[in-house]
Each structure stands twice: as structure tokens, then as C-alpha cells.
N, C-alpha and C positions, 0 to 999 in steps of 0.2 A: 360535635358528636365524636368525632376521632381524636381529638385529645382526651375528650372523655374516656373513652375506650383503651386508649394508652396510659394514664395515668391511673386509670382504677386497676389496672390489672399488674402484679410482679412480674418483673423482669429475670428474678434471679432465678440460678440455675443452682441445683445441687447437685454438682459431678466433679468427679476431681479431674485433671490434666495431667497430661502426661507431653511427649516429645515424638517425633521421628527422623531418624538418619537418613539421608541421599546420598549414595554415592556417585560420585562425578557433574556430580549441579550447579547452573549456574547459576550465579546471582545480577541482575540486571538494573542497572539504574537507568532512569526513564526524563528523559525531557519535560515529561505531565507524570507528575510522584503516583498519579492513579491507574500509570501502565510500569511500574518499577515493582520486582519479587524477584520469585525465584524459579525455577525450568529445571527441569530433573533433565537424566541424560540422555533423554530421547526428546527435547524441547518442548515438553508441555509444561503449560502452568502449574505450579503445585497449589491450590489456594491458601494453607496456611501459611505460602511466601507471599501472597499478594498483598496489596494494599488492602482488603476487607475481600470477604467472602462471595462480593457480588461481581470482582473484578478479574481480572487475569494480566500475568506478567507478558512484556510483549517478547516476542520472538527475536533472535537475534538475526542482525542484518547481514549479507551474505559479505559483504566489504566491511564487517567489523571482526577487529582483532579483537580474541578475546585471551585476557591472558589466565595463567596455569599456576596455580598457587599448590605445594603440599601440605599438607596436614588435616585438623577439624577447625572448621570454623562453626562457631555458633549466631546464629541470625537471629538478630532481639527487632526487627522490621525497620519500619522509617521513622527516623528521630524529627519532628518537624519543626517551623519557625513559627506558622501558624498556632496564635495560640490555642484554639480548641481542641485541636489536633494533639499539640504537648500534654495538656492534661485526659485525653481520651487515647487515639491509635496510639500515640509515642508508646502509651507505657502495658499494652494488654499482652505483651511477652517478657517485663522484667521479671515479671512473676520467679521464671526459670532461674533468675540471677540469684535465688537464696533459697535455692531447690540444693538438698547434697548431691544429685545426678550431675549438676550441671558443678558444684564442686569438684566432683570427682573427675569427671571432663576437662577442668582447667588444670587439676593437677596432671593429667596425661599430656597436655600441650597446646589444647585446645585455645583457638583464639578466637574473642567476641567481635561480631562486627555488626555491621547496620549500612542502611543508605540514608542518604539527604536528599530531601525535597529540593525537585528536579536542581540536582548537583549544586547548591548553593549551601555557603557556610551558615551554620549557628550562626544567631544572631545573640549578642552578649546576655539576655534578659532569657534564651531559651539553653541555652550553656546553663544561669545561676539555677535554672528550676532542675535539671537535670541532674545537678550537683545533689541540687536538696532531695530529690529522688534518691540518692542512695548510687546514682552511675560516675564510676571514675573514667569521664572520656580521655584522658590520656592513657587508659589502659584497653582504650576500645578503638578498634579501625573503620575508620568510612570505607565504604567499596564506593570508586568514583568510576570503574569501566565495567564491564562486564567482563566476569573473575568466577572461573571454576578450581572448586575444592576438590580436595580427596574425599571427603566428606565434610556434609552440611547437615547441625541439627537442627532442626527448626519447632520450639516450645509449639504449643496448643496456644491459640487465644483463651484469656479471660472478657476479653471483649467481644463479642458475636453481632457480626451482624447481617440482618436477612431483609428480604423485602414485603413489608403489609399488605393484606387484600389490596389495597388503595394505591400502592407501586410507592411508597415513602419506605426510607429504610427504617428499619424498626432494630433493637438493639436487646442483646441479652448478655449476663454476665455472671460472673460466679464468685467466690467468695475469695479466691484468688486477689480479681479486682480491687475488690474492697480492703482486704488487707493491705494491699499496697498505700492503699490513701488514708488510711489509719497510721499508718507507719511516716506516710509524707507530712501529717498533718503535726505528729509527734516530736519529726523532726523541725516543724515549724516554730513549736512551740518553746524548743529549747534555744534555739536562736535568742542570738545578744534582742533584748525588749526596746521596741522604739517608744522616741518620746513622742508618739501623736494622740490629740484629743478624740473619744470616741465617741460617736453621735448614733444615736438609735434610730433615725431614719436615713437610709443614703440613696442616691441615684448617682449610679454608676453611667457616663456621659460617654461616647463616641466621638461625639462632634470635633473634640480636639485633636481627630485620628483623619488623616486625608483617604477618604474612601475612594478617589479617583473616579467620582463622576456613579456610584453607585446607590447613594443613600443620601436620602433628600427627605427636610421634615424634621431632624433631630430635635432642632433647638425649640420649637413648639412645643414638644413633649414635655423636654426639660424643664420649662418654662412652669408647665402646669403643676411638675412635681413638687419646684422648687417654689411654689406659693403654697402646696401644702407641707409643708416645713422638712423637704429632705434635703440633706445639704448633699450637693452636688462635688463629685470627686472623676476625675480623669486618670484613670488606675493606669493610663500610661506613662503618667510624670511620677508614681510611685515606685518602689522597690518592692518586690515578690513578700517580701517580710510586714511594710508597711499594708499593703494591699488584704493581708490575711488577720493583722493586727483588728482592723478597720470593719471587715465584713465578720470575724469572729465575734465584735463587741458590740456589733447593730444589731436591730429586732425586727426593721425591715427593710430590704433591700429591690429596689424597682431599677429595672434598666430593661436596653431592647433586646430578643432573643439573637442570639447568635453567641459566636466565640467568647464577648467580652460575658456574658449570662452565664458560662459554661463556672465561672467564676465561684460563683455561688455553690461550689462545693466546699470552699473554705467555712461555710456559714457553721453554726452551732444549729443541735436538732433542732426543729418549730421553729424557726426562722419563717418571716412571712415573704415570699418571694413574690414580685409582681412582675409577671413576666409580658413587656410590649409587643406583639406581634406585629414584625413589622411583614410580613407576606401569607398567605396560603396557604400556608406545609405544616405540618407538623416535627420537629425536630426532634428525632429519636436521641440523638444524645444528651440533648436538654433533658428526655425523659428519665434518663439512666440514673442524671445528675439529682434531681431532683429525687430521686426513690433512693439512694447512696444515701444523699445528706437528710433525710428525711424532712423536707422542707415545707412548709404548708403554703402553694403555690395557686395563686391567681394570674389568670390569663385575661391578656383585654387585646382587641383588635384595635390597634388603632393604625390604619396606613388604607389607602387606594392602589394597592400594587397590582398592576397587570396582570393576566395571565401572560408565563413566560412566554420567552417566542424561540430559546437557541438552545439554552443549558440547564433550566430547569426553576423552581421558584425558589429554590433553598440558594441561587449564584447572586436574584438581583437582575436589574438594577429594584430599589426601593423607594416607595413614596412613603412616608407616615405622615400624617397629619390627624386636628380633630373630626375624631369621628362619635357618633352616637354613644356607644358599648363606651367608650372615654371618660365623654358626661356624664354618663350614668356612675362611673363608679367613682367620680368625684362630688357625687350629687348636685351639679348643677351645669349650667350653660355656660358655655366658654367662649367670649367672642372671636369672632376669627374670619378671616374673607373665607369666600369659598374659591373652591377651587379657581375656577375660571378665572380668576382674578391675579393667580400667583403666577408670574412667570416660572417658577420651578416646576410647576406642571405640567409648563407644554416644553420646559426644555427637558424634563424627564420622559415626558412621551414622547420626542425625538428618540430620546436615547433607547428607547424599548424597540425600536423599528427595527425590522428582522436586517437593512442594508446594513445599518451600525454594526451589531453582531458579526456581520459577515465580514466587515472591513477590521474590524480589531481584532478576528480572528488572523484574517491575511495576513494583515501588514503589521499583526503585534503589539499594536496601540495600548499605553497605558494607563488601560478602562480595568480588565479584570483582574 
């Protein structure tokens, strides 16, 4: 009933954007990318420098140097490695980048900058989509310390986002948005043409992606797709060019919700999206995605995930397996041990145990 409730209803906003100047703010990078923004000159948050509107930048430390830049800088937010991320927060202040205001800003001296998810470089695959966005990051500066301007403008989101009755984030957007991915899709399109064969049903896999102990279940799923004839693809051994080629020329695309689903905006309208649940929540960005590309989307629960117990149901860890809601929309009965039977169940309900969380939080374990 609440995906219901999110996918019958528009997301889009009809208001235009504009900007605001700060004088003397700082810009703060963050250890956790979800405490890095921005701090006007009396150290509050400014929300349209946060990480999303639900967050706030954190406070600078009373033993940290900060240093003293002159001039404008302009703040386009955090460029991320995360792919969901890259195609959603990355890009909901480029907008500004092909505004004449923010021309006119560059001809005065103004320089564009950004942070990195918690102070780590691009990774080669989020540099190529950056490119294809339309950003010349050798013309753009990272802030790696906490760095006050003479002044910081900081665009409006075209991406919005707030929290549901239900406490899930919910997401809104504007036409801004949209243009940008009409423009990215454009420039996708004129890219040199791969030579790859195009298949009309695909299932886009995870499994070949090391989830560190998070996601347990996949190759079941797979399994069931790829007996009804979708040929299975690991958009991580592809290029950003072949991956768009691929989901542009298919008619339905199944794979599990999360960042690699986010995908599915490369899709042509009416595209049949079948989207696996593997947890609880509802994914507002998924919803965004899904109303952009105008996709005709089916949901199916297939997983036993916990209620969470530290960080929430959208972090994991995950079980999928078959379930009911599965059978049914493949019309029939799928053999399969039950649970009890798999060890991945009871070493996934280990992993759900509130000590875990609190030891990989401590000591940094590489679980999340």
C-alpha cells in the first residue's frame, strides 16, 4: 500500500530555481558524506549545502584548521562513487552549470567546486559518467579540508527530498531534473555505437559485485529469471556506453531495487521494469526513476529481511530468497529448501545481531 501510494501519485514540482550567496561560509568535508555541506558564518547548517534536506553539515572542530580562500566559489554538492548516488544527489545542482547567472559568475572569477564522498577519489567508471554529464572536472576543485570563501553560491536542488508519513524519504523534482537526463541520455546517444547483440528481456545481476557480507539470496533469483528467458548481464564488466546501449534496446528489464535498478533510467518510455524487493522500505529514488523514465513497473517481494536493528532497512544486511508473491508472478511453484535448511540464513541472522553492528561500527570492519 505505500508503494502504491508513491507511485500513483507525481513527484514533479512546477517552480523554477534560483541560487543564494553566503558571505564568509564554510564548506566542510565529512568523514560520513552524510555530515559534509556547508556553514554560513555563524556555523550553522545551510540545508541547501547539505547532503539532502533531511541532514545537516557538521560543526567544525575547535583543533581544526580551517583554511581562507579569496574570491566566489560555487558549490554543485557531493560528486559521489556510489552509483545511485552519481545518477540522483551527484547531479540535482548541475542544473546551475548552464544557467547564464552562473555564466556570468564564471566570467567574474568565480570557481566551481564540490566534495568527495568521505574524502575518497573518483573512481574511473564515476569520472566517465561525469564527463558524459556535461562536467569538466579538471576545471572543477575538490574541497578536501574545511575552506572558507569570500563568498559561496550555492544553486536550489532540482532534487527534493523530505520525509513520508511513514518516516521513508520521499523525493520530489522539477523540470530542471529532467532536463539534465534528457541532455545526458542525448549525449549518450551520440557516443561512438557498440558492437553488442540486443536482447529484449534482461536481468541485470549483483552477484558478481562483492557486497561484503550484505546480500545473501541473489543467485536464486537469477536463477528463476534466467529460466524465463532473460539473459543475464553484470553492468559491472560493461562500459557506461555499452550498459545504456543494452537497457535502451530491451523491453524488459528485472533486477533487485537498489543503486544497480536506479539504472533503469537509461530505459526507452514503457519499458517493463520488474523491480525485486529485496527489504521493507520503500525507495524514494527508485520512485523518481521510475516517473522520469516513465516506466511500466512491477514490484515483487521476494527476500526475509529482518527488521533492522542499527542503520535502518534501506543499509541491509539482506536475505532474498523464494518467496510466495515470486511464484505467483511466475505462475508456478519453484522448488527450493526452506529456509532452515540453508546455512545462509543462519549466517545472515548472525549478521543481523545488534553485537555485529556495534563491532563493525567500532573497529570499522569491512561489512558496510
Amino acid at each position: 500500500e505505500e508503494i502504491k501510494k508513491e507511485t500513483c501519485a507525481s513527484h514533479k514540482l512546477g517552480k523554477d530555481l534560483s541560487f543564494s550567496i553566503y558571505d564568509n561560509a564554510i564548506i566542510v568535508p565529512s568523514g560520513r558524506f552524510l555530515y559534509a555541506g556547508v556553514l554560513d558564518n555563524q556555523g550553522n547548517s545551510i540545508s541547501a549545502g547539505a547532503f539532502n534536506e533531511l541532514f545537516k553539515a557538521r560543526s567544525v572542530n575547535q583543533s581544526e584548521i580551517v583554511e581562507r580562500r579569496n574570491g566566489i566559489a560555487i558549490y554543485i554538492g557531493i560528486l559521489h562513487n556510489v552509483w545511485g548516488h552519481c545518477l540522483t544527489d551527484s547531479l540535482k545542482k548541475v542544473w546551475f552549470l548552464h544557467d547564464k547567472r552562473c555564466k556570468h559568475l564564471l566570467l567574474e572569477g568565480a570557481k566551481i567546486v564540490y566534495l568527495l564522498p568521505d574524502n575518497e577519489d573518483l573512481k574511473p567508471y564515476a569520472k566517465h559518467f561525469y564527463e558524459i554529464v556535461g562536467l569538466n572536472l579538471s576545471d572543477l576543485e575538490a574541497v578536501k579540508v574545511a575552506t572558507q570563501f569570500d563568498k559561496i553560491v550555492i544553486p536550489d536542488n532540482s532534487l527534493i527530498c523530505e520525509r513520508s508519513d511513514t518516516k521513508e524519504w520521499t523525493f520530489t523534482y522539477t523540470q530542471h531534473f529532467v532536463n539534465l537526463w534528457l541532455n545526458i541520455k542525448a549525449n549518450l546517444n551520440s557516443c561512438e555505437k557498440v558492437n553488442l547483440p540486443s536482447y529484449k528481456k534482461v536481468y541485470l545481476t549483483r552477484t558478481g559485485v562483492n557486497t561484503q557480507g550484505r546480500e545473501y539470496g541473489e543467485k536464486l533469483i537469477e536463477r528463476v529469471f534466467e529460466k524465463k528467458g532473460f539473459k543475464v548481464i553484470s553492468p559491472e564488466k560493461l562500459s557506461l556506453e555499452e550498459q545504456f546501449y543494452i537497457l535502451s534496446h530491451c523491453e524488459e528489464v528485472a533486477v533487485t531495487e537498489g543503486s544497480v535498478s536506479h539504472s533503469a533510467i537509461f530505459c526507452n518510455p514503457k519499458t517493463r521494469l520488474i523491480l525485486v524487493r529485496k527489504s521493507n522500505y520503500v525507495n524514494g529514488y527508485q520512485t523518481i526513476i521510475n516517473e522520469i523514465a516513465d516506466l511500466n513497473v512491477v514490484y515483487i517481494d521476494a527476500h526475509c529481511s529482518l527488521p533492522e536493528v542499527q542503520y535502518g532497512a534501506m543499509y541491509g544486511p539482506f536475505y532474498m530468497c523464494i518467496t510466495p508473491e515470486l511464484e505467483r508472478f511466475v505462475g508456478h511453484r519453484i522448488p527450493h529448501l526452506p529456509l532452515w535448511m540453508r546455512p545462509s540464513w543462519w549466517w545472515y541472522r548472525f549478521h543481523n545481531r545488534k553485537i555485529v553492528h556495534w563491532l563493525v561500527r567500532v573497529f570499522k570492519l569491512p561489512y558496510f
